[in-house]
C-alpha positions as CSV (number, residue, x, y, z in Angstrom):
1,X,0.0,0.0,0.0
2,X,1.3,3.8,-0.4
3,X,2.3,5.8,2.7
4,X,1.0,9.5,3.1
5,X,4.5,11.3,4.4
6,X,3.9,14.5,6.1
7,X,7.1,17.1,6.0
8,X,8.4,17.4,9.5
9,X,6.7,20.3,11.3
10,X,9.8,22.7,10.0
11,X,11.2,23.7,6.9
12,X,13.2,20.9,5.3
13,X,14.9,22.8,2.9
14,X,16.5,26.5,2.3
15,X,16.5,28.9,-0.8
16,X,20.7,28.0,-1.0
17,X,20.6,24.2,-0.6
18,X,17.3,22.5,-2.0
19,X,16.2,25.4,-4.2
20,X,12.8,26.1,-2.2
21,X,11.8,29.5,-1.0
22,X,8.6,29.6,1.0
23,X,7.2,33.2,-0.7
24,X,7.5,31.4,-4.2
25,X,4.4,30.3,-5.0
26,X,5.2,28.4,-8.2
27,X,7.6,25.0,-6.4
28,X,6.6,22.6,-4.2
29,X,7.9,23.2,-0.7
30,X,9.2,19.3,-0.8
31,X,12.5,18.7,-2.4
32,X,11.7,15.0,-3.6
33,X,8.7,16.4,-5.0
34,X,10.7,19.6,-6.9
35,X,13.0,17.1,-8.1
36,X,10.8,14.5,-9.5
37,X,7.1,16.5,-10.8
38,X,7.1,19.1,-13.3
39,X,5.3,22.1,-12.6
40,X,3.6,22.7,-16.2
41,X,0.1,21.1,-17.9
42,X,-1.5,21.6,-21.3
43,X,-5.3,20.9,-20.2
44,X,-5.6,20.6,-24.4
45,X,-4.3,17.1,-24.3
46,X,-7.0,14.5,-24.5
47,X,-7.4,11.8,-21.6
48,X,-10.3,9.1,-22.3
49,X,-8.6,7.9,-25.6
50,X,-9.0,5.0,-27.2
51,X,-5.2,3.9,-26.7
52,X,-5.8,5.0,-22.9
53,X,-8.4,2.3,-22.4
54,X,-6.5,-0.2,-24.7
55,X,-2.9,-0.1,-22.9
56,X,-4.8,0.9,-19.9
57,X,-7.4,-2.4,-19.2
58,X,-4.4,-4.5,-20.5
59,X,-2.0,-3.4,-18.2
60,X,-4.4,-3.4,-15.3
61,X,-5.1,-6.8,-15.7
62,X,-1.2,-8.0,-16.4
63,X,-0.5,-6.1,-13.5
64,X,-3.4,-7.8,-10.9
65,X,-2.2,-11.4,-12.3
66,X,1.4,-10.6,-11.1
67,X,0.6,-9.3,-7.9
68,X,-1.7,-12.1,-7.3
69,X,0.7,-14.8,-8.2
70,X,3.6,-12.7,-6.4
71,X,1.0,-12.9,-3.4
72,X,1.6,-17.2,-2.9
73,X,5.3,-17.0,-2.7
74,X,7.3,-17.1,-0.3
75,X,8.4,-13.5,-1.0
76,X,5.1,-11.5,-2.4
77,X,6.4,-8.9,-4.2
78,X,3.9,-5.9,-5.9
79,X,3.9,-4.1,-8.8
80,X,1.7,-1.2,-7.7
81,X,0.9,-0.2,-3.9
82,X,-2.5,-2.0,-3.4
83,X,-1.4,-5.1,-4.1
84,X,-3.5,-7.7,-4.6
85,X,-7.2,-7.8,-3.2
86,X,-7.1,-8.3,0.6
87,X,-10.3,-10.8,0.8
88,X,-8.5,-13.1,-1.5
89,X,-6.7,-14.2,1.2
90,X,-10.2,-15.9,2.7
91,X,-10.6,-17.5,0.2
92,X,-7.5,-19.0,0.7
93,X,-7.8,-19.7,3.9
94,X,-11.0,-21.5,2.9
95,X,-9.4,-23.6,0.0
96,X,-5.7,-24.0,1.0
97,X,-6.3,-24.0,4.6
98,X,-9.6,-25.9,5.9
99,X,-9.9,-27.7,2.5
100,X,-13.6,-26.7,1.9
101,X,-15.3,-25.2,-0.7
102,X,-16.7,-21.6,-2.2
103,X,-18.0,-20.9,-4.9
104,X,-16.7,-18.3,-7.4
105,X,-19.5,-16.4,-7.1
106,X,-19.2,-16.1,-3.6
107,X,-15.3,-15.1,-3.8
108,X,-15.8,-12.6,-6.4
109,X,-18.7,-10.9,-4.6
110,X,-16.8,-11.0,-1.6
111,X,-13.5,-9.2,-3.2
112,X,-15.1,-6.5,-5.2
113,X,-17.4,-5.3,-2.6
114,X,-14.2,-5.3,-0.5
115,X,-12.3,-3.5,-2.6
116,X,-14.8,-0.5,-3.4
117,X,-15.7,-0.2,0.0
118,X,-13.0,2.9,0.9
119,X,-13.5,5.1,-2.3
120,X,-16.5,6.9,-0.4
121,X,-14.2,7.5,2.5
122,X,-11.6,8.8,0.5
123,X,-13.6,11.2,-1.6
124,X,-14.0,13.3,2.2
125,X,-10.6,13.4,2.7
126,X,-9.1,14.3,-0.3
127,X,-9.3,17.7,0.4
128,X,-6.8,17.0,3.7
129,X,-4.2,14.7,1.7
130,X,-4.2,15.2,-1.5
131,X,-4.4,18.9,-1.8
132,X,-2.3,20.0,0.8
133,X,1.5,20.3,-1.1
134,X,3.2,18.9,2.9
135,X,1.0,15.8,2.2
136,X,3.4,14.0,-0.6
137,X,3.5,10.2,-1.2
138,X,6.7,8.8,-2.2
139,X,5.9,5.7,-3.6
140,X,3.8,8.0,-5.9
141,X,6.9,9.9,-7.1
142,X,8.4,6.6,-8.4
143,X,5.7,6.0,-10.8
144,X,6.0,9.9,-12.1
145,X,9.6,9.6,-12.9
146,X,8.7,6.3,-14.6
147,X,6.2,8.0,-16.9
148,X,8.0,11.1,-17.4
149,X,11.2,8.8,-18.4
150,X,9.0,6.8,-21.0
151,X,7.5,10.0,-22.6
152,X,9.0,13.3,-22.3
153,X,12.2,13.8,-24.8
154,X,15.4,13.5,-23.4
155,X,18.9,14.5,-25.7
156,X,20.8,13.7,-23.0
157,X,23.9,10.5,-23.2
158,X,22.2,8.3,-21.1
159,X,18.0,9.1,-20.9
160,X,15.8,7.8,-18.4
161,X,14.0,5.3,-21.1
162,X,17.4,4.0,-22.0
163,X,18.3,3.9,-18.3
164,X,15.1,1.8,-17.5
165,X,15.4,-0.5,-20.3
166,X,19.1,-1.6,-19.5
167,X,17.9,-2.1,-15.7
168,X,15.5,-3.6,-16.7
169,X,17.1,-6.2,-18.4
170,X,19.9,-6.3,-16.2
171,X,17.2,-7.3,-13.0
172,X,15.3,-10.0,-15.7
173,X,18.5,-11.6,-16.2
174,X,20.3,-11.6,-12.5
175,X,16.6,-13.0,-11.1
176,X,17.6,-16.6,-12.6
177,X,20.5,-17.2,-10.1
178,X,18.4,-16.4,-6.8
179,X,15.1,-17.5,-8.9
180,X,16.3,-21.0,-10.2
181,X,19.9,-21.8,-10.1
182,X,21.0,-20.8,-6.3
183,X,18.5,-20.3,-4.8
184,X,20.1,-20.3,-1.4
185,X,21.1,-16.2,-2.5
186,X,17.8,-15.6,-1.2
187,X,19.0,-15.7,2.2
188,X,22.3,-15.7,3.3
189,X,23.0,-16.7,6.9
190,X,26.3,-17.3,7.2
191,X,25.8,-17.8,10.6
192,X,24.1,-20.8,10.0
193,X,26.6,-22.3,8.2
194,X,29.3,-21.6,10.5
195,X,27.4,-23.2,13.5
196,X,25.7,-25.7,11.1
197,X,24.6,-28.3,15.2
198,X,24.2,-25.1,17.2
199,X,20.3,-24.3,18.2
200,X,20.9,-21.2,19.7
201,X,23.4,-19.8,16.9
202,X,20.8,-21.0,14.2
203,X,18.3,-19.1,15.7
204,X,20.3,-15.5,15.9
205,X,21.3,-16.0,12.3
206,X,18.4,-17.2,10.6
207,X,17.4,-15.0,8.1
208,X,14.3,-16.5,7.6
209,X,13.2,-18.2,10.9
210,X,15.4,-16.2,13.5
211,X,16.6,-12.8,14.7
212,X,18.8,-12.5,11.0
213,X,22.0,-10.9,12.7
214,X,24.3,-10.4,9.6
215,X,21.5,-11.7,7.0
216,X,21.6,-10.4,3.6
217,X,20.7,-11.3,0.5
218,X,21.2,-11.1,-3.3
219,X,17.3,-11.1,-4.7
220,X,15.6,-8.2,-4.9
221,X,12.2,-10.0,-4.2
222,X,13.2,-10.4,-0.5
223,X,14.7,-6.7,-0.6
224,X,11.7,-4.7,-2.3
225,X,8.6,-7.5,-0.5
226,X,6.5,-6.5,2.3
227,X,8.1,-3.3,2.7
228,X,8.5,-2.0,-1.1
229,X,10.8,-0.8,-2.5
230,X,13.2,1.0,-0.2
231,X,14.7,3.4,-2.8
232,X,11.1,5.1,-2.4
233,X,11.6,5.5,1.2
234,X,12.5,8.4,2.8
235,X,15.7,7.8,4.8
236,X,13.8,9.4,8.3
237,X,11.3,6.9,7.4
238,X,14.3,4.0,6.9
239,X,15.9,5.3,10.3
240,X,12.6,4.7,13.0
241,X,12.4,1.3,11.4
242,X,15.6,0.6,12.1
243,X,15.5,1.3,15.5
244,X,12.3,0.0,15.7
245,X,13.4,-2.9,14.6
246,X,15.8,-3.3,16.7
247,X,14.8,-2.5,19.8
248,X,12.3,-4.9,18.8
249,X,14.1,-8.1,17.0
250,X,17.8,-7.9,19.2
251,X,16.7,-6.5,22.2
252,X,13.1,-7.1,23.5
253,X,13.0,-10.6,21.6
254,X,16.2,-11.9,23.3
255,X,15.4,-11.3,26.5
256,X,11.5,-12.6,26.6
257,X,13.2,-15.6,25.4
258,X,16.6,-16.6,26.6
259,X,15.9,-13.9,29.7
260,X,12.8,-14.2,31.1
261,X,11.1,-17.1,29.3
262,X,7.9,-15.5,28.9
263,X,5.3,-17.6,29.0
264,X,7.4,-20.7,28.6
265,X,8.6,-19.7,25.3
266,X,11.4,-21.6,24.8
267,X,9.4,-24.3,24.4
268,X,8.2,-23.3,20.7
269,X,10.7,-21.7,18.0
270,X,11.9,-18.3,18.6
271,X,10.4,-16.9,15.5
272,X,7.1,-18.5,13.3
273,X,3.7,-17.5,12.3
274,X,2.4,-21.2,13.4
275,X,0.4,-22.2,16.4
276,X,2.0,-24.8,18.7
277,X,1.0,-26.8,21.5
278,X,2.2,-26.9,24.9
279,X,4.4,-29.6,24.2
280,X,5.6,-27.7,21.0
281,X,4.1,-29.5,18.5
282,X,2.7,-27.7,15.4
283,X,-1.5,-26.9,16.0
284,X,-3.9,-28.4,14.1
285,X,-6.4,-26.4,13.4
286,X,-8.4,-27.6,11.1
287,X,-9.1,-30.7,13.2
288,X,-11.0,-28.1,15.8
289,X,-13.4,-26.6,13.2
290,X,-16.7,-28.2,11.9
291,X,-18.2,-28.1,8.6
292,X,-19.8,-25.0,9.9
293,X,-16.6,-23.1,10.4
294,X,-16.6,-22.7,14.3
295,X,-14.9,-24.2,17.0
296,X,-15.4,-27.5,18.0
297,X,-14.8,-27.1,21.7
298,X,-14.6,-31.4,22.6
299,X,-11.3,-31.3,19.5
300,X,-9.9,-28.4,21.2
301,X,-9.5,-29.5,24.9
302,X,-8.4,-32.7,23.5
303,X,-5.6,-30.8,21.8
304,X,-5.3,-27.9,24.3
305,X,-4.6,-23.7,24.8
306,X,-3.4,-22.9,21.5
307,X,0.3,-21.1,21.8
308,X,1.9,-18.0,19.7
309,X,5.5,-18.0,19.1
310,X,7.2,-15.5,21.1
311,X,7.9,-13.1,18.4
312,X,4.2,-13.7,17.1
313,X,2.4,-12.6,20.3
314,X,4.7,-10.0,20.9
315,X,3.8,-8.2,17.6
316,X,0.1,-8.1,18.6
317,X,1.1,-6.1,21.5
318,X,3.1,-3.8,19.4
319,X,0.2,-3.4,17.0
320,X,-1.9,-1.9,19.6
321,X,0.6,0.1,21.0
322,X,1.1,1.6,17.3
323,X,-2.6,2.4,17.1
324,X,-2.6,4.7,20.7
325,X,0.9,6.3,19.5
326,X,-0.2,7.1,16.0
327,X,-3.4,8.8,17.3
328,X,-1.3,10.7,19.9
329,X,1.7,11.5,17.7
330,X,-0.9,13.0,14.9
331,X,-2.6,15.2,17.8
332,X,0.6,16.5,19.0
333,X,2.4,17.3,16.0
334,X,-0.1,17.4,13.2
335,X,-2.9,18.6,15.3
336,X,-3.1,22.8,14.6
337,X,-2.1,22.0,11.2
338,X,-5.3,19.5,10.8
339,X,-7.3,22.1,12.5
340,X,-6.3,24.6,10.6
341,X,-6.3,23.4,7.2
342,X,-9.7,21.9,8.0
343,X,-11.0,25.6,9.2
344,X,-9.5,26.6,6.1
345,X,-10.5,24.3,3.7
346,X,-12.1,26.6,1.0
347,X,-9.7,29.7,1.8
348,X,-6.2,27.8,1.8
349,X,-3.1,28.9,-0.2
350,X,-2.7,26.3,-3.0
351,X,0.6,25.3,-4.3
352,X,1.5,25.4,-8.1
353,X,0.2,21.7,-8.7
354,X,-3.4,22.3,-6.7
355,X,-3.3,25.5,-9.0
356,X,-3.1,23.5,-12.2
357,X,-6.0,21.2,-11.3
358,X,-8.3,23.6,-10.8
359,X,-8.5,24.3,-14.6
360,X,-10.9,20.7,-14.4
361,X,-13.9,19.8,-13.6
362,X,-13.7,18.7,-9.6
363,X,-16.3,15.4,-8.7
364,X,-19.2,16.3,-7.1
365,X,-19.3,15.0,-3.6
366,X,-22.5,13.1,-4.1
367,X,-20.1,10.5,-6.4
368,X,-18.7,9.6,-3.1
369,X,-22.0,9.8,-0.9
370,X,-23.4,7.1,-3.3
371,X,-20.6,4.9,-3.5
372,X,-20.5,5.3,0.5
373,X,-24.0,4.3,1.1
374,X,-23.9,1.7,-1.1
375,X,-21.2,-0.4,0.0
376,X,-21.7,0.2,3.5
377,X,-25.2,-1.1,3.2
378,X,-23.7,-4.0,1.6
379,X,-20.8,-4.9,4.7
380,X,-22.3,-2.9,7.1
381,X,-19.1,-3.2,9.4
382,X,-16.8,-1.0,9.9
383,X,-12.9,-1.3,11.7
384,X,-9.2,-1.6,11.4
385,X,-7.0,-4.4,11.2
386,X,-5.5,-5.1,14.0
387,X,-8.9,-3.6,16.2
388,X,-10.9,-5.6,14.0
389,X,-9.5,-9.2,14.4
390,X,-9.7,-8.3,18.7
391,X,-13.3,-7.0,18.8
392,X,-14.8,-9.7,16.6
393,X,-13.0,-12.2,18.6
394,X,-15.0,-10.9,21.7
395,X,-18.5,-10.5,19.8
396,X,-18.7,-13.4,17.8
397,X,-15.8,-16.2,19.5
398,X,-15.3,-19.9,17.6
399,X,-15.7,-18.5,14.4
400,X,-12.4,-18.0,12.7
401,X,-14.1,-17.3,9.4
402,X,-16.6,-14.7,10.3
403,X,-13.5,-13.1,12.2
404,X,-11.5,-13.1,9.2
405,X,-14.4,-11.5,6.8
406,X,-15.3,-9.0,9.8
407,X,-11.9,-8.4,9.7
408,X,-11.4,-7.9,5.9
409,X,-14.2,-5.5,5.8
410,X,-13.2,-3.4,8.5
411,X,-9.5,-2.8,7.4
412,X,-10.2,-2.4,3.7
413,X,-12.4,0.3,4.7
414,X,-9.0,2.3,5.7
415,X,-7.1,0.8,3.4
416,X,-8.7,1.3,0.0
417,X,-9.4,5.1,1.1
418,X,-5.9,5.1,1.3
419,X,-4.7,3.4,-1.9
420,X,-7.7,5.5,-3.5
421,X,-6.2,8.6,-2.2
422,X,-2.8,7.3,-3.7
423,X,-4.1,7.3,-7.0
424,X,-5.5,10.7,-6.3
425,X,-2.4,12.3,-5.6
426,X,-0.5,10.5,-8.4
427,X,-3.4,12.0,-10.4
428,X,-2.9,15.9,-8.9
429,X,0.9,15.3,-10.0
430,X,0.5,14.3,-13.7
431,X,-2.5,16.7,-13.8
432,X,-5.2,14.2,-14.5
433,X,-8.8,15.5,-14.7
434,X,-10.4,14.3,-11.3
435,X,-13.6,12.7,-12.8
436,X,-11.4,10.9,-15.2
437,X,-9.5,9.7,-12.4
438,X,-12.5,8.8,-10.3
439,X,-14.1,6.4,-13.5
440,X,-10.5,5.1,-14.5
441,X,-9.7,4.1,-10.9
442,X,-13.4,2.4,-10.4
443,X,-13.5,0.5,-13.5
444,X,-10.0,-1.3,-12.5
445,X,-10.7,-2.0,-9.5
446,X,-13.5,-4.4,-10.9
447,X,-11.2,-5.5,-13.6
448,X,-8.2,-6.3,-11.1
449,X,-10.4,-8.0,-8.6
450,X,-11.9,-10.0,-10.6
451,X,-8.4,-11.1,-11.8
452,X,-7.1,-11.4,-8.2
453,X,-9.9,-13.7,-8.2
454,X,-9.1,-15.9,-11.5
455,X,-5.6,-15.9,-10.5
456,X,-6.0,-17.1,-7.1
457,X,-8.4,-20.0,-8.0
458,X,-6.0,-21.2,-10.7
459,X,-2.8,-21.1,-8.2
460,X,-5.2,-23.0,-5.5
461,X,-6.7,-25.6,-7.9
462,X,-3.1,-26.3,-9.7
463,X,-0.4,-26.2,-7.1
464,X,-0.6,-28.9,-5.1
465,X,-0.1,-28.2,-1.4
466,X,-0.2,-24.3,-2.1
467,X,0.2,-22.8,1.3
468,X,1.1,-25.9,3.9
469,X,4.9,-25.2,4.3
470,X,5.1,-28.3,5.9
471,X,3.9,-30.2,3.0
472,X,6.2,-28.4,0.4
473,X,9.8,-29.0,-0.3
474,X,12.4,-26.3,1.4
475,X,13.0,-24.9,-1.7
476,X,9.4,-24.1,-2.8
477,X,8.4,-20.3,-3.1
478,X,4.9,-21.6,-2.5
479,X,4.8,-20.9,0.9
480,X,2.4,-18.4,1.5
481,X,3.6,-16.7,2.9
482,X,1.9,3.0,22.4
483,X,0.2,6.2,23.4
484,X,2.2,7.6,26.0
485,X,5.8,7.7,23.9
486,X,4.6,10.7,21.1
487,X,3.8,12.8,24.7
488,X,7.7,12.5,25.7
489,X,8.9,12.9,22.3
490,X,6.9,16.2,21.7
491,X,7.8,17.0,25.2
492,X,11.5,17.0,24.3
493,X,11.4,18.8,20.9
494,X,9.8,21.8,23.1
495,X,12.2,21.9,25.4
496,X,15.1,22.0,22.1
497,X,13.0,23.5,19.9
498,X,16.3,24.4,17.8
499,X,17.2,20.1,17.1
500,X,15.5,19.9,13.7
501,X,16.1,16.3,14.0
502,X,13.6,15.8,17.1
503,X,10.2,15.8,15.4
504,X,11.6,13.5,12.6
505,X,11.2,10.9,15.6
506,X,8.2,8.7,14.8
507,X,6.9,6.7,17.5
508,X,3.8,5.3,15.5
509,X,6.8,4.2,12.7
510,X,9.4,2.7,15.2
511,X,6.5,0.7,17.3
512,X,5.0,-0.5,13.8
513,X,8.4,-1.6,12.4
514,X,8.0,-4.9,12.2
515,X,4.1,-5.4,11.6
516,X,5.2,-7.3,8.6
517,X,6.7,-9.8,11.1
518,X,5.8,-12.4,10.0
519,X,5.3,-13.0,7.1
520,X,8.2,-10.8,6.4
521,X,11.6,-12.0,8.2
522,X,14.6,-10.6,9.2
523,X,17.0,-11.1,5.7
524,X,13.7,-8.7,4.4
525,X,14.0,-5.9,7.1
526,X,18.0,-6.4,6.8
527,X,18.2,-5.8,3.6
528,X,15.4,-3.5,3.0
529,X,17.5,-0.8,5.2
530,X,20.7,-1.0,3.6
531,X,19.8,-1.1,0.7
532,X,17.3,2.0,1.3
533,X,20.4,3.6,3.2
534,X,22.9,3.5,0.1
535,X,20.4,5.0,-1.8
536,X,18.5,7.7,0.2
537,X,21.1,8.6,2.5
538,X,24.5,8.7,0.7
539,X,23.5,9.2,-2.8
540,X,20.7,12.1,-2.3
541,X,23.3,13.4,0.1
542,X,26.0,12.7,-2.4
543,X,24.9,12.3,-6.0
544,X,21.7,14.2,-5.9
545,X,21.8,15.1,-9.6
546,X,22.0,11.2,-10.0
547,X,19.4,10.8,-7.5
548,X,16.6,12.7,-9.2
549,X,17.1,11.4,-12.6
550,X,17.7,7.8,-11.9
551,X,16.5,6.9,-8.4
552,X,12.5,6.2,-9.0
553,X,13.4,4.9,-12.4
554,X,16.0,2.2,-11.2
555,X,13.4,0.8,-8.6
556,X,10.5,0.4,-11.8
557,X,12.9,-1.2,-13.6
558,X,14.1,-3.4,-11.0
559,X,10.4,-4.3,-9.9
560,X,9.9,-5.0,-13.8
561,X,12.8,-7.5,-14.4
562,X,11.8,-9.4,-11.3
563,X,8.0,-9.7,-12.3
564,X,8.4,-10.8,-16.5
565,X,11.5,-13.2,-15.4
566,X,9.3,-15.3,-12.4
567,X,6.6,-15.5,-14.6
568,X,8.7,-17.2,-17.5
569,X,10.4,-19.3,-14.6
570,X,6.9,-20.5,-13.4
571,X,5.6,-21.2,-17.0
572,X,9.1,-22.9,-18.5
573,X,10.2,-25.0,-15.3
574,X,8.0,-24.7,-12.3
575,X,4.5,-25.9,-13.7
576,X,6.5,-29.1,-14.4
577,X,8.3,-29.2,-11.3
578,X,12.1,-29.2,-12.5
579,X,14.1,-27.9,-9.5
580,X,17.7,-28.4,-9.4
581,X,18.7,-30.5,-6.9
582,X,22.3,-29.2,-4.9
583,X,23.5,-27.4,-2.0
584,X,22.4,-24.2,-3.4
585,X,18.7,-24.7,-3.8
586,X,18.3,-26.4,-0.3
587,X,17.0,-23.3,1.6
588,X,19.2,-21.1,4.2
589,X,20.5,-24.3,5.5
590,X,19.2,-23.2,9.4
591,X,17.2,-26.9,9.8
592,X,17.5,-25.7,13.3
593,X,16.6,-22.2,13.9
594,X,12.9,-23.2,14.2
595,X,13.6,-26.3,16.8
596,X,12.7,-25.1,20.9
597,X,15.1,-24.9,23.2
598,X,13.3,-26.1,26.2
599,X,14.3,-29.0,27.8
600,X,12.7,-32.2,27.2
601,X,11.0,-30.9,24.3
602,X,10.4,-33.5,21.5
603,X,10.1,-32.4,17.8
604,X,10.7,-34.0,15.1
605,X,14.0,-33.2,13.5
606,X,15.2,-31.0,16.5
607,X,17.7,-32.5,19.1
608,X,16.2,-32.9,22.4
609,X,17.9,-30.6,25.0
């Protein structure tokens, strides 16, 4: 999904250094923004054109059949923000997971009313974030370079087409080493090998089952998946997840397990998305629900409580605490400037791109009234993720699928509005007429989900074992993969009002840092932040000229390769099955990093301590 950034609540940049001047109307007053969008339009140009709706309904559904088969594998990478449809994922969990059956009807009903549910949401705040020239998506910048690089003239040695296009083929062509022929590039723990009958050592090295310490890898699926792509990133964005991260993963991890054994947590592995028993044995949970998807209460004492993995529960705690700090750090620092743009709604100074746009028709607010009404009528339930999954567990218990749909519909609520909003603001950058915007965007979203849809059922009916990591070999990318710290931060940039650096402190960003976690592991985060380092910290520092030409380009093009050479390694070896065989396609080699270190636990593979 896109990220809203907000500029910190100071001026970022100086007439002398990034070329802003706050009493010129006619830049943007965010440098990534001055660098990447032009500030002209011709409102002559046509939009609805027959070659739009060709290229475009083509492209949306290429694009919705890679994310959707990106979404099975073991690193889900996306090709636009939104990824694929959110409810596909019950559906899943119907077919892959309880081995029942839905209809298609059913499924695709269920994923487009899903997926329009936020647009009436986001047409009341567009005003707020999409207007507003502080209120810049970054994510959205990289897919304005890309189209300014593929159409806009460029005399220049090396353009930005011709930079894209040898990127491009240079990612397609490095993807068949980590893709096919070592796999094992994917994640490199060296750790692991060094310690190759050490528990403990297998579990701090583990990129992909442990705490990761010196994990990297060589793929670009694991780097840009989960988190996108971190050349998109701002770097005071890439710095509170890495300290998020870890205080979370090597500090507050380590010592609930090996310090305090919370819980008896040694007794399960360190790091897993699984449920376990209380002898550590992996859950079965499909042996404690009936045919009519709720709990069978005689299977489950038979089986027993149901246990998280220590890193699993902890990142439920950490969720919540990122819900009471984001509403606290958006009061504190944000607060007069959301009152006062929202007092100011109709009278507000408008930068040079809010300018341009008002040459076009605006939509008319009943657009989103209807849309509104209608689809809550349709889900009538409202939410957010995390808030969702809790309160539907205390209304309606022993019903894991009524949860998940509950849940779905609640958080798609936000989360459309906000990919919806996305599209919005890439639309206010290339100067798109609104209503054209509005159609284009509603029209795809029933094109794409009903390809989420197709896709999904084809993966789920032709992969066998799709999802049961248990069942699969170790190679297989078919996997499946707090309110009082803003106060004390705010507190402090008061008192030193003059450290710029204080209110680029996010507590809502460092306590959400690893919400990914799991699915996402540690070789992701690892090399997710150096790799966002390198390119928004010491080239924009370094090589900005470099850095605004190439920057958004290189990560389209990277995304690109990856996508067109995984699909012609599914379709040429993978539908048949033909994996090499060899020490390099055998996983991270950490066998151990998911055994418990409890004593006299028995699992099977895992020595007993």
């Amino acid at each position: 999904m896109g990220t809203l950034q907000t500029s910190p609540p100071y001026p970022t940049t100086t007439d002398g250094h990034g070329g802003y001047d706050s009493d010129n109307d006619d830049v943007s007053p965010v440098e990534q923004v001055r660098l990447t969008v032009t500030n002209t339009d011709d409102p002559t140009l046509p939009v609805w054109t027959f070659r739009m709706w060709f290229l475009g309904l083509i492209s949306c559904a290429l694009l919705s059949f890679l994310n959707q088969f990106f979404a099975y594998r073991t690193e889900p990478l996306c090709f636009w923000e939104m990824g694929p449809a959110y409810a596909v994922g019950i559906v899943t969990i119907i077919k892959a997971f309880y081995r029942r059956n839905i209809s298609f009807l059913a499924g695709w009903i269920l994923i487009v009313t899903t997926q329009v549910l936020g647009y009436g949401w986001a047409g009341l705040l567009r005003k707020y974030v999409v207007e507003p020239a502080h209120m810049w998506w970054p994510s959205t910048l990289v897919q304005v370079s890309l189209f300014r690089a593929l159409h806009e003239k460029d005399k220049t040695r090396m353009s930005r087409a011709k930079f894209f296009l040898i990127a491009l083929f240079c990612s397609f062509s490095w993807y068949l080493v980590p893709g096919y022929l070592f796999t094992t590039l994917s994640s490199i723990s060296w750790i692991c090998w060094t310690f190759s009958k050490s528990v403990t050592a297998q579990q701090i090295g583990s990129g992909m089952r442990g705490l990761g310490l010196g994990a990297l890898t060589l793929d670009w699926t694991v780097v840009a998946s989960f988190l996108f792509s971190p050349l998109i990133c701002p770097f005071f964005s890439i710095v509170n997840v890495f300290l998020g991260y870890t205080l979370i993963m090597y500090i507050v991890i380590p010592i609930a397990y090996w310090g305090l054994d919370v819980y008896g947590a040694k007794n399960f592995p360190i790091f897993s998305s699984h449920l376990f028993t209380d002898q550590g044995q992996r859950y079965n949970i499909s042996a404690i629900v009936n045919t009519k998807f709720e709990i069978d209460m005689v299977q489950y004492e038979k089986q027993g409580r149901i246990n998280l993995s220590t890193f699993f529960a902890l990142t439920y705690g950490f969720g919540f605490a990122t819900i009471a700090s984001t509403l606290t750090h958006v009061a504190l620092f944000y607060g007069r400037e959301i009152y006062e743009r929202f007092r100011a709604s109709y009278q507000g100074k408008d930068d040079i791109h809010t300018r341009l746009m008002r040459k076009y028709k605006d939509i008319p607010s009943w657009w989103f009234y209807v849309l509104l009404g209608v689809t809550i009528a349709v889900s009538l339930t409202p939410g957010l993720n995390i808030i969702t999954e809790y309160v539907m567990g205390i209304i309606y218990p022993g019903r894991p699928i009524a949860n998940v749909c509950f849940k779905t519909y609640g958080y798609m609520s936000m989360a459309q509005a906000v990919s919806f909003l996305n599209d919005f603001k890439l639309g206010h950058y290339m100067k798109i007429p609104p209503r054209s915007m509005f159609l284009v965007q509603f029209i795809g979203t029933i094109v794409a989900g009903t390809v989420n849809i197709l896709v999904a059922w084809w993966l789920l009916t032709s992969i066998e074992n799709i999802c049961q990591d248990n069942l699969l070999p170790p190679d297989s990318p078919w996997t499946c993969p707090g309110a009082m710290g803003p106060i004390f931060v705010w507190l402090f940039h008061k008192a030193f009002p003059k450290q710029s650096w204080i209110p680029l402190i996010n507590l809502p960003v460092l306590l959400g840092a690893t919400a990914y976690m799991p699915p996402a592991t540690a070789v992701n985060y690892n090399s997710w932040i150096l790799v966002g380092t390198i390119f928004n910290f010491f080239i924009f520092r370094y090589q900005k000229k470099w850095w605004q030409r190439y920057n958004y380009v290189l990560s389209a093009a990277l995304d690109a390769g990856v996508a067109f050479m995984a699909v012609l390694l599914y379709f040429s070896v993978g539908i048949e099955n033909k994996q090499l065989n060899w020490w390099g396609t055998n996983g991270e080699h950490c066998d151990l990093a998911t055994c418990p270190t409890a004593k006299g636990i028995v699992v099977d593979g895992c020595p007993v301590m």
